[in-house]
C-alpha positions in Angstrom: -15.0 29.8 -9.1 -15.8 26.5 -7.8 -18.7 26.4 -4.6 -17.4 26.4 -1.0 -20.2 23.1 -1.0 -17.8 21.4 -4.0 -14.5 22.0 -2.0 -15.9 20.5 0.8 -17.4 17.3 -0.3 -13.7 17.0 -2.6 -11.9 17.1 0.9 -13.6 14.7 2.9 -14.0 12.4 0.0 -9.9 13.1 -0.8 -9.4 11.9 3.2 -11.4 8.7 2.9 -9.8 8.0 -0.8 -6.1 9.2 1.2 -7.1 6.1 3.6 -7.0 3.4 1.2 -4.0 4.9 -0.4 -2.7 4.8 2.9 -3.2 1.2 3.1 -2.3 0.0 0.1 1.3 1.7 0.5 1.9 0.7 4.2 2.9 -2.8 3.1 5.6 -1.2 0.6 6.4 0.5 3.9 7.4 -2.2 5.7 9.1 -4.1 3.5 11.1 -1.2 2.4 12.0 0.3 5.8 12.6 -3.2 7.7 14.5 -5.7 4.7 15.6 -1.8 2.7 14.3 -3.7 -0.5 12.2 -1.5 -2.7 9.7 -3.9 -4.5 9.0 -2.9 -8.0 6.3 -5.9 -7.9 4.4 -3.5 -5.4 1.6 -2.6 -7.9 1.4 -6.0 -9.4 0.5 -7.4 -5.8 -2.4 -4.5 -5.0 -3.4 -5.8 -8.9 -3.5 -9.3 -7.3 -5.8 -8.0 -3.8 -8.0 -6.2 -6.3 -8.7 -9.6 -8.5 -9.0 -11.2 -5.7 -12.0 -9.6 -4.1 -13.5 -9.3 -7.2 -13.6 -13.4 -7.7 -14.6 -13.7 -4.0 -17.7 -11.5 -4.1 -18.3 -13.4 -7.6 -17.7 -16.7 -6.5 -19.4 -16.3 -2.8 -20.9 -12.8 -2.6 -17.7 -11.7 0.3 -17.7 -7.5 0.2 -14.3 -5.9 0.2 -14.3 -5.9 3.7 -14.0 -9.7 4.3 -12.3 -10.4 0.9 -9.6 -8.4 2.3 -9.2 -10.6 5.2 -8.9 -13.4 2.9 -6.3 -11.5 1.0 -4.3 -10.7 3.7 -4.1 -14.4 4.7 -2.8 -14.8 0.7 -0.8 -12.4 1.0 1.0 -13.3 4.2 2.0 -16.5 2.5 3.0 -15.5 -0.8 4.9 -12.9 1.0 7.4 -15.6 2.8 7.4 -17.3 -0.2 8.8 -14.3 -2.1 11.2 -13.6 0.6 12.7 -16.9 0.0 12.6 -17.2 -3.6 14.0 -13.6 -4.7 15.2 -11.7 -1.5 17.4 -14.9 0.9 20.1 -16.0 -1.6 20.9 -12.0 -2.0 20.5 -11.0 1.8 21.1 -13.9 3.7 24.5 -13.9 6.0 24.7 -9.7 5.8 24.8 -7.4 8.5 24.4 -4.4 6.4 22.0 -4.5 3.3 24.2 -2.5 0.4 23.5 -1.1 -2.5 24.5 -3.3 -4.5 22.3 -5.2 -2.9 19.1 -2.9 -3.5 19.6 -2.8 -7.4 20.0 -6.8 -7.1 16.3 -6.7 -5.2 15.3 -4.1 -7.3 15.8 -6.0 -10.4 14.9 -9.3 -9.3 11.2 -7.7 -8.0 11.2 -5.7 -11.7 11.0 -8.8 -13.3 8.5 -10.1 -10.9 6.1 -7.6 -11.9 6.5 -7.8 -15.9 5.7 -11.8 -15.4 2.9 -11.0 -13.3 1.8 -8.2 -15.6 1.5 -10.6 -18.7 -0.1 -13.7 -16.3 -2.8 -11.2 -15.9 -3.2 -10.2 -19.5 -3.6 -14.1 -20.1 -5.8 -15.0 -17.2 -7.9 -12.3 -17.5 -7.7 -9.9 -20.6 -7.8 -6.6 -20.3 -11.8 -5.9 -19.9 -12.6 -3.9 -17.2 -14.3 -5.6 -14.0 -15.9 -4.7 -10.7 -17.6 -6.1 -7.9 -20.9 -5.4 -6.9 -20.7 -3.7 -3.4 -23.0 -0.6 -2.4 -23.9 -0.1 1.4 -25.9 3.0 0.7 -25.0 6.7 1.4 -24.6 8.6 5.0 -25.6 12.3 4.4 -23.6 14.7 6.7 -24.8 18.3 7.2 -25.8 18.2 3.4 -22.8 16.1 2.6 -23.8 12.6 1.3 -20.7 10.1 2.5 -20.8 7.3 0.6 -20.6 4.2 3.2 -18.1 1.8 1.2 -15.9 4.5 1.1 -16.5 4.9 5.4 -16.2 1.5 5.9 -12.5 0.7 3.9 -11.6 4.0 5.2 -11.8 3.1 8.9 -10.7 -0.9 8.1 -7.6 1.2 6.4 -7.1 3.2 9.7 -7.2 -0.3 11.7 -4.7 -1.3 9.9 -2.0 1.1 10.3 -3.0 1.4 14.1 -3.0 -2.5 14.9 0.5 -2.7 12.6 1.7 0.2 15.1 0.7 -1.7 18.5 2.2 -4.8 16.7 5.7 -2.6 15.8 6.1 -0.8 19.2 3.7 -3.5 22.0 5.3 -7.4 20.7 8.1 -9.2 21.6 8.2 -10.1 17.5 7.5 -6.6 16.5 10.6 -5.1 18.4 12.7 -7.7 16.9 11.4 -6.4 13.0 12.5 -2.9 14.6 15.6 -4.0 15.5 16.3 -6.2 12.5 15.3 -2.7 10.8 18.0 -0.2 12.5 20.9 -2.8 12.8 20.8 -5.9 11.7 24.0 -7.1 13.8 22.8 -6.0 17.2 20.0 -7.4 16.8 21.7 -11.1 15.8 23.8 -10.3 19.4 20.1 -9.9 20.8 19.1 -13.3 19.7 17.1 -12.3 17.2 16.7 -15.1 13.5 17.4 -12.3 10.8 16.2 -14.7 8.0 12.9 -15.6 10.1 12.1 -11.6 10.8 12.9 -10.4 7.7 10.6 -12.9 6.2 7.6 -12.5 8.4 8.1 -8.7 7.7 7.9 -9.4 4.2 4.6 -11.7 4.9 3.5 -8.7 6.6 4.3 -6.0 4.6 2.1 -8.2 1.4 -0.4 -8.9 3.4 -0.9 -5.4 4.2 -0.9 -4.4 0.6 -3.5 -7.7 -1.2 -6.0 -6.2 1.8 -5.2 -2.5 0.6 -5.8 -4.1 -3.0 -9.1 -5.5 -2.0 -10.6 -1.5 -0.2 -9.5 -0.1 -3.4 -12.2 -2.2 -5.9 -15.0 0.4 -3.7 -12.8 3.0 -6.4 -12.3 0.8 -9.4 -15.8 -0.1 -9.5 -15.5 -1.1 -13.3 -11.7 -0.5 -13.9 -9.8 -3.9 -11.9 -7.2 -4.5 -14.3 -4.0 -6.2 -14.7 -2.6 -3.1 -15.2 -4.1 -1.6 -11.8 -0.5 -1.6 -10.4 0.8 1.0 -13.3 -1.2 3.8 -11.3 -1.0 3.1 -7.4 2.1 2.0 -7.4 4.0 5.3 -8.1 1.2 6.5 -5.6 2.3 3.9 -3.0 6.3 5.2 -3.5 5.7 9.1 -3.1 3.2 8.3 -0.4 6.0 6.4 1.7 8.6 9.2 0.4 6.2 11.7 1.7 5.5 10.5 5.6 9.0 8.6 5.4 10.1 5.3 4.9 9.6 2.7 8.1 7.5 5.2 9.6 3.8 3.1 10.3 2.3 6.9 10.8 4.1 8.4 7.8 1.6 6.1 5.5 -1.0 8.1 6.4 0.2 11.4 6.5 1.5 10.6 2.9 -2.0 9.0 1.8 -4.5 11.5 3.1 -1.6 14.0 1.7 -1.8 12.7 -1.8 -5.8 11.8 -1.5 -6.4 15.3 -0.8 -4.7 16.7 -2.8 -5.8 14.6 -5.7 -9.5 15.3 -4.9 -9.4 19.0 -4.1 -7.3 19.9 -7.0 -9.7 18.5 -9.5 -12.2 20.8 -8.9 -10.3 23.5 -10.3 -8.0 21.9 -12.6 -8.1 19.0 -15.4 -7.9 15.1 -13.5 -4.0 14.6 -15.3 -2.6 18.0 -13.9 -4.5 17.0 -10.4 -2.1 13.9 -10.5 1.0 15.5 -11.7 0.7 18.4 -9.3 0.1 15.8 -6.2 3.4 13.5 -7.7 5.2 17.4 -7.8 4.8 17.6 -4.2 7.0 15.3 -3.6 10.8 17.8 -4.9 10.1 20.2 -2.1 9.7 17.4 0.5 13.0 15.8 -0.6 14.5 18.9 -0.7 13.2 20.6 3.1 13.2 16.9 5.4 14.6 14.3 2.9 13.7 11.9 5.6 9.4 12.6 5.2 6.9 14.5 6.8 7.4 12.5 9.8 10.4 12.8 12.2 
């Protein structure tokens, strides 16, 4: 039987681990709620945040913290980049995004992530790396926190609550929303679908190269290229979970999942942890397919 002490210390740990996942799925949130693409590149883009905190705390000493930053400015770019290059020719001039559509998205971003994939391979092997980043330890009632973990954890919450105030307080954050529900009363509002869904896009990488960047205080020696083959089906039953294009659902999903993950591993082998927190996901679909969140 496995000490009340060991539960404990697995469940707050599970709700700082549940905030990263929580961040590194919100951008998958966004871009699937507002442009209804679902980006099979997902993973391949935390991959990409991940690599590139590591070569900025090699190359200039930055912690996660402000190598996410850094990302997030990346990520932004590359994210209106990718709009146009694999998501305008297919959605431009629509009112309605089909699904025929979607599987035209879908496949486009599948391929996206097998190139990116085998780039990494090349550019950087397969060896395991990490970045050097240890803050220390703060002991609660026994408990000893580690502070990386704190510090991504709360930068993780900021996140979700500034993309929230963004969503529900801006002039440009209504018109994603509206973009979002109907894309043609929201042209007869004045609102440029092609330059919203883009930004959103922008956002929604941004969001996940900075999630990329709080996971390496988890992967001290395991960034690589194939990062993306775990946290990505994390990222989809984590937005499944709290519900698609719902900013809160991100985190109900990822402390959901982080929780679990944690907790169960105390009683049961690591790979049945991870398949019973994926199996959560059939009775959600089945009681509110819609998510936690309503």
């Amino acid at each position: 039987m496995a000490e009340v002490g060991t539960v404990v210390a697995s469940l707050v740990y599970g709700v700082l681990l549940g905030f990263v996942f929580a961040a590194i799925a919100h951008g998958l949130n966004l871009i699937w709620g507002v442009t209804k693409v679902v980006n099979a590149a997902h993973g391949e883009f935390i991959m990409l945040g991940a690599y590139g905190a590591y070569f900025l705390n090699l190359a200039w000493g930055l912690d996660p913290l402000l190598a996410s930053v850094v990302d997030a400015g990346l990520g932004l770019a590359v994210g209106v980049v990718f709009y146009f290059a694999f998501l305008y020719r297919e959605l431009r001039g629509k009112d309605e995004i089909g699904l025929q559509s979607e599987l035209v998205t879908l496949v486009a971003t599948f391929g996206l992530s097998l190139v990116l994939v085998n780039v990494g391979i090349i550019a950087w092997k397969g060896d395991p790396r990490g970045l050097r980043y240890n803050p220390g330890n703060i002991v609660l009632g026994g408990l000893s926190v580690p502070l990386g973990g704190v510090y991504v954890g709360l930068a993780s919450l900021g996140i979700i609550a500034i993309s929230h105030v963004f969503l529900s307080r801006t002039y440009l954050g209504n018109a994603i929303r509206a973009y979002s529900q109907d894309i043609a009363a929201a042209k007869l509002m004045g609102v440029n679908p092609t330059s919203v869904a883009a930004i959103a896009t922008g956002i929604g990488f941004a969001m996940t190269m900075a999630g990329g960047a709080f996971l390496t205080v988890y992967l001290r020696a395991g960034i690589t290229p194939f990062v993306g083959l775990t946290y990505a089906p994390i990222s989809f039953v984590i937005v499944v979970l709290g519900g698609r294009g719902k900013m809160w659902g991100s985190l109900v999903g990822g402390v959901t999942i982080g929780v679990l993950l944690d907790v169960l591993q105390v009683f049961v082998p690591v790979e049945i942890a991870y398949a019973a927190a994926f199996l959560v996901v059939i009775p959600v679909l089945a009681l509110a397919p819609e998510g936690i969140l309503r």
